[in-house]
C-alpha positions as CSV (number, residue, x, y, z in Angstrom):
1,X,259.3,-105.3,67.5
2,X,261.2,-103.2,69.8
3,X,259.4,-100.8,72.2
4,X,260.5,-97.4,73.4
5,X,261.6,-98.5,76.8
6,X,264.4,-100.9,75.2
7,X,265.0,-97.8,73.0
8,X,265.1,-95.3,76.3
9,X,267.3,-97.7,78.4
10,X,269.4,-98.3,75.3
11,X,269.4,-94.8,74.9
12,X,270.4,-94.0,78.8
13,X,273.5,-96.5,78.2
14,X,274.7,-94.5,75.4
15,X,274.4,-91.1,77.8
16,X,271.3,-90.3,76.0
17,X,268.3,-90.5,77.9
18,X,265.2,-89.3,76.1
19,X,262.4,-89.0,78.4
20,X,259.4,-88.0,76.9
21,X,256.8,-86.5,79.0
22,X,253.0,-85.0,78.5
23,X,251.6,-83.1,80.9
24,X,248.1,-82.0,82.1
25,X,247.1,-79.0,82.6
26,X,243.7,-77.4,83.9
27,X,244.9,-73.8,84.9
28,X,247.9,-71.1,84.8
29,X,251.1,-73.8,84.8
30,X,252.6,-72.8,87.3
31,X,254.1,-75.9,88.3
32,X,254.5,-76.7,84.0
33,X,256.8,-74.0,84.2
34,X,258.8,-75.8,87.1
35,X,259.2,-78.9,84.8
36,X,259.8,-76.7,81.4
37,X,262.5,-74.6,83.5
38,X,264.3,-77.8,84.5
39,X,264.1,-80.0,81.5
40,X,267.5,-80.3,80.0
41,X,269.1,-79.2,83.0
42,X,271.0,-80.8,85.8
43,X,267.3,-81.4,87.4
44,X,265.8,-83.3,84.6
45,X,268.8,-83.7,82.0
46,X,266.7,-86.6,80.0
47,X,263.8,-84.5,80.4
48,X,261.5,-83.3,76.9
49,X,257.9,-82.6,77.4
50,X,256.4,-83.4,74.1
51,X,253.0,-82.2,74.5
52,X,250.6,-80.3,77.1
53,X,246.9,-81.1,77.1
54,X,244.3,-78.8,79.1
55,X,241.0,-79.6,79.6
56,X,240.0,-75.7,79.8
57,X,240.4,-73.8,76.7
58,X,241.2,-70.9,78.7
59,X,244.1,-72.7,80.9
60,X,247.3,-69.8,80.7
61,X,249.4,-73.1,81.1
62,X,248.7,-73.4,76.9
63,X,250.0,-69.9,76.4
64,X,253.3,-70.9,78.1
65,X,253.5,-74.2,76.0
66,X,252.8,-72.1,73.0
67,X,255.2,-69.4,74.3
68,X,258.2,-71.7,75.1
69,X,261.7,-71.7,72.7
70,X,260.8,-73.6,71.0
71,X,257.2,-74.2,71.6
72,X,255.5,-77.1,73.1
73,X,252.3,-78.8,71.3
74,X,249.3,-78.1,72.9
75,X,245.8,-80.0,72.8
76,X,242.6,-79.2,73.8
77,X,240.3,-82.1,75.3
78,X,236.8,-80.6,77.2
79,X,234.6,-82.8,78.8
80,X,231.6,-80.0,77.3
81,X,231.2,-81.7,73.8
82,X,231.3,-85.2,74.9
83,X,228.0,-84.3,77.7
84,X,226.6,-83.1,74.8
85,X,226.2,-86.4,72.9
86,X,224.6,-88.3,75.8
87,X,221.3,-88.2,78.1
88,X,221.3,-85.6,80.8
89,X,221.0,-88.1,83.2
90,X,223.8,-89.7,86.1
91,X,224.0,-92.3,83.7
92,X,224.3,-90.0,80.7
93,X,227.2,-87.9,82.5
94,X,228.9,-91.3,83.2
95,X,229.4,-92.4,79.5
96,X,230.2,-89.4,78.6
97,X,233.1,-89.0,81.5
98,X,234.3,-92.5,80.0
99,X,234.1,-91.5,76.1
100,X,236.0,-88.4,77.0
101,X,238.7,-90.2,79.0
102,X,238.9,-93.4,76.6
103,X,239.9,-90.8,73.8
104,X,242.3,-88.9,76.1
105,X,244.4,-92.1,76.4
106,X,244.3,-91.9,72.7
107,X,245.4,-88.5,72.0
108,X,248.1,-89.2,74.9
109,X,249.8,-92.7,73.6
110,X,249.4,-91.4,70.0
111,X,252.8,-89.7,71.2
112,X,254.3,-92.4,73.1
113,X,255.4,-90.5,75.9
114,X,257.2,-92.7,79.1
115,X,255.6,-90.5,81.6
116,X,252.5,-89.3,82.2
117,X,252.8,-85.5,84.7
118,X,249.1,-84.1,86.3
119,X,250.6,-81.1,87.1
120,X,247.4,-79.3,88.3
121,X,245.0,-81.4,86.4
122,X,241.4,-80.6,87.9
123,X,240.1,-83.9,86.1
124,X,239.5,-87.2,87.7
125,X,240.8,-89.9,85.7
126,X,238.7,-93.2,85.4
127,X,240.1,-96.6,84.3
128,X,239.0,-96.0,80.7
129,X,242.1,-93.6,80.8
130,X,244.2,-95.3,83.2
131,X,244.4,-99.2,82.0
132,X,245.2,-98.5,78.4
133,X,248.2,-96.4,80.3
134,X,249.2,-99.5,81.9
135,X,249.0,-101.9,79.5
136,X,251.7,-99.4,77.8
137,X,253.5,-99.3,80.8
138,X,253.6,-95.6,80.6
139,X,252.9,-94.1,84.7
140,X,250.9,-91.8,85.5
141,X,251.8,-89.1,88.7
142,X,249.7,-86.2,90.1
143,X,250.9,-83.4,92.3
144,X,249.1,-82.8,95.1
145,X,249.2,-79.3,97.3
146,X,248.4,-81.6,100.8
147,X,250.0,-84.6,102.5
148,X,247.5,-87.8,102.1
149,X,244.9,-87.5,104.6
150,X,244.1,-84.7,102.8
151,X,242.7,-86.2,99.4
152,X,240.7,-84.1,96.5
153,X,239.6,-80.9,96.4
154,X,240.5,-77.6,98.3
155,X,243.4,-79.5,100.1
156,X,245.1,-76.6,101.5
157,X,242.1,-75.1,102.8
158,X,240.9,-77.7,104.9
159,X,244.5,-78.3,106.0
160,X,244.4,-74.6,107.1
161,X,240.7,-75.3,108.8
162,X,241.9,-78.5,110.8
163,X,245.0,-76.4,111.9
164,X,242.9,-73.6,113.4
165,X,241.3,-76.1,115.1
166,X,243.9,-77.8,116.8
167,X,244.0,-81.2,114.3
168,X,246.8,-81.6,112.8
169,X,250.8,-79.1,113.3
170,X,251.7,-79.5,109.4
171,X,250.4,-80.0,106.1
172,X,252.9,-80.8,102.7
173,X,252.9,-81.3,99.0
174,X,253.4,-84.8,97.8
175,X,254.0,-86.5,94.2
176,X,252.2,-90.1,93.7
177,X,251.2,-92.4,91.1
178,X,247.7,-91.9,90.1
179,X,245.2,-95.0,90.7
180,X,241.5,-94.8,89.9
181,X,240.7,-93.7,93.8
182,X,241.8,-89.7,94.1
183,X,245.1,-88.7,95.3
184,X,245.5,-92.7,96.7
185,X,248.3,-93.9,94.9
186,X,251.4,-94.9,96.3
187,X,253.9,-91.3,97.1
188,X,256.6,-90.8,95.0
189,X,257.9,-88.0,97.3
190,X,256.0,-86.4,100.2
191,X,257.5,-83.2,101.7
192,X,256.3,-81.6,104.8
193,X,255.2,-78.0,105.4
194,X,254.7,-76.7,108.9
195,X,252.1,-74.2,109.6
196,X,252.2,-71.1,111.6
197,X,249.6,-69.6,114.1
198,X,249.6,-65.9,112.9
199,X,249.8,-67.4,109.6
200,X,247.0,-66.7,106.9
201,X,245.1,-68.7,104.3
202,X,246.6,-67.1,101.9
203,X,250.4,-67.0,102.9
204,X,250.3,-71.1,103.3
205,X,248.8,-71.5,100.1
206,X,251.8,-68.9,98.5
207,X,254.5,-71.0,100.7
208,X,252.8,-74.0,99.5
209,X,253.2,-73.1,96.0
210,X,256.7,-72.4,96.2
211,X,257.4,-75.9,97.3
212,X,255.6,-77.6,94.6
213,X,257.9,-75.8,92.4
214,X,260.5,-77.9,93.9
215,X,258.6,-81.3,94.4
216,X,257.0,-81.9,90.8
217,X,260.4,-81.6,89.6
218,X,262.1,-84.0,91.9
219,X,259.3,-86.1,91.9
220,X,259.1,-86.3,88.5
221,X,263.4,-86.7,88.4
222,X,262.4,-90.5,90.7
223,X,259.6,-91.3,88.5
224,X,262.1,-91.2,85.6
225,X,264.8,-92.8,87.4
226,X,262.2,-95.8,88.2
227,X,261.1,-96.0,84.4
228,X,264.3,-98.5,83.7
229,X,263.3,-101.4,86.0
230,X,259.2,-101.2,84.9
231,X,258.2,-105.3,84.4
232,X,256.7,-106.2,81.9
233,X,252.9,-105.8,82.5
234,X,250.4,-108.6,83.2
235,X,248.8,-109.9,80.2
C-alpha cells in the first residue's frame, strides 16, 4: 500500500505539492487567518487546510473557517462531556483528559493531514494524542507568543514582568514541534522581539501579535519543506 507521503513527494516532483494541514484552535484565529491568507500563495503555495478543530464552542476562529471561500470544515471537540463520564476525582480528570485526547487523534488522522498547526491551541496535549501522530508520521508544531525560557501560560506577561525588573532585554515568538513537556520541543523558528522601557503591557502584546502573523506562516512553510525527508518511524 502506498501512503500519502510517497503520494505528497510524488506529488511535489510533478509541481504539485498538496499539503494538507489541520489546525487547532481555542480562540479568535487570529494567527488561522495568517495561514488561511497565505495558503496558495507564494508563502505556502502547497498549502490546504482541511479542517479546523476548537475545543471552545464559542472560539471566532470557527466562524472564519466557516466564513472562508470556500469554507473550511470545522469540528467541535470539548473536554466538558468527556469529565462528565468519569469520577470527580485527580484520577477521574486524568482519564478523562486521555479519552478526550485519544479521540482527538482520531477525528485528526480520520483526514490524513501531513501536518498538524496549534495555532493558539489552549490544550495540553498528552501522549494518547501525540504517539498515534507519530506512528503516522504526521508532526505536530505549536506557536508560541515567548522565546523558550518562557514556557506555558501568560508568556508575554511574565516576559513583560521580568523586563520591568531588569531580567531579561527581549522577549520573541517561536514555532516548535510539540512533545508531551509544554512548549519543549525542538524550535522550528525562533524570532526575537526587543522590549522598550516606556513600553506597555499592552503595546508588546499588539507588537507581539503582529509577528506571529509572520512566524506561523514561515514556520509552518519549514515544517513543510522538512515533511519530504521524514524516516520511517520506529516500529
Amino acid at each position: 500500500m502506498v501512503d500519502r507521503h510517497t503520494i505528497r513527494n510524488a506529488a511535489l516532483q510533478d509541481g504539485f505539492p498538496p499539503t494538507r494541514i489541520t489546525v487547532l484552535i481555542s480562540g479568535n484565529g487570529t494567527n488561522l487567518q495568517a495561514l488561511m491568507n497565505a495558503c496558495g500563495t507564494g508563502l505556502l503555495p502547497s498549502a490546504k487546510i482541511i479542517r479546523i478543530i476548537s475545543n471552545r464552542k464559542d472560539a471566532y476562529g470557527l466562524v472564519r473557517a466557516t466564513t472562508a471561500d470556500p469554507p473550511i470544515p470545522t469540528f467541535y471537540h470539548n473536554l466538558v462531556k468527556y469529565k462528565t463520564n468519569y469520577p470527580k476525582t485527580d484520577q477521574g480528570v486524568q482519564l478523562a483528559r486521555e479519552a478526550y485526547d485519544t479521540e482527538l487523534a482520531r477525528v485528526v488522522l480520520a483526514d490524513e493531514p501531513d501536518l498538524v498547526v496549534c495555532a493558539g491551541w489552549m490544550h495540553i496535549l498528552a501522549n494518547e494524542f501525540l504517539d498515534p501522530l507519530k506512528r503516522a508520521m504526521v508532526p505536530v508544531i505549536n506557536l508560541h507568543p515567548a522565546l523558550p525560557k518562557f514556557k506555558g501560560a501568560n508568556a508575554i506577561q511574565r516576559a513583560y514582568v521580568a523586563f520591568q525588573q531588569g531580567e531579561i532585554e527581549e522577549t520573541g515568538v517561536m514555532v516548535h514541534y510539540v512533545i508531551s513537556e509544554v512548549d519543549s520541543g525542538e524550535p522550528i523558528l525562533v524570532r526575537k522581539v526587543p522590549m522598550f522601557a516606556d513600553e506597555t503591557e499592552v503595546n508588546l502584546t499588539q507588537r507581539i501579535h503582529h509577528v506571529e502573523w509572520e512566524v506561523i506562516v514561515e514556520g509552518t512553510r519549514i515544517a513543510i519543506q522538512r515533511l519530504p525527508n521524514e524516516k520511517t518511524p520506529e516500529i
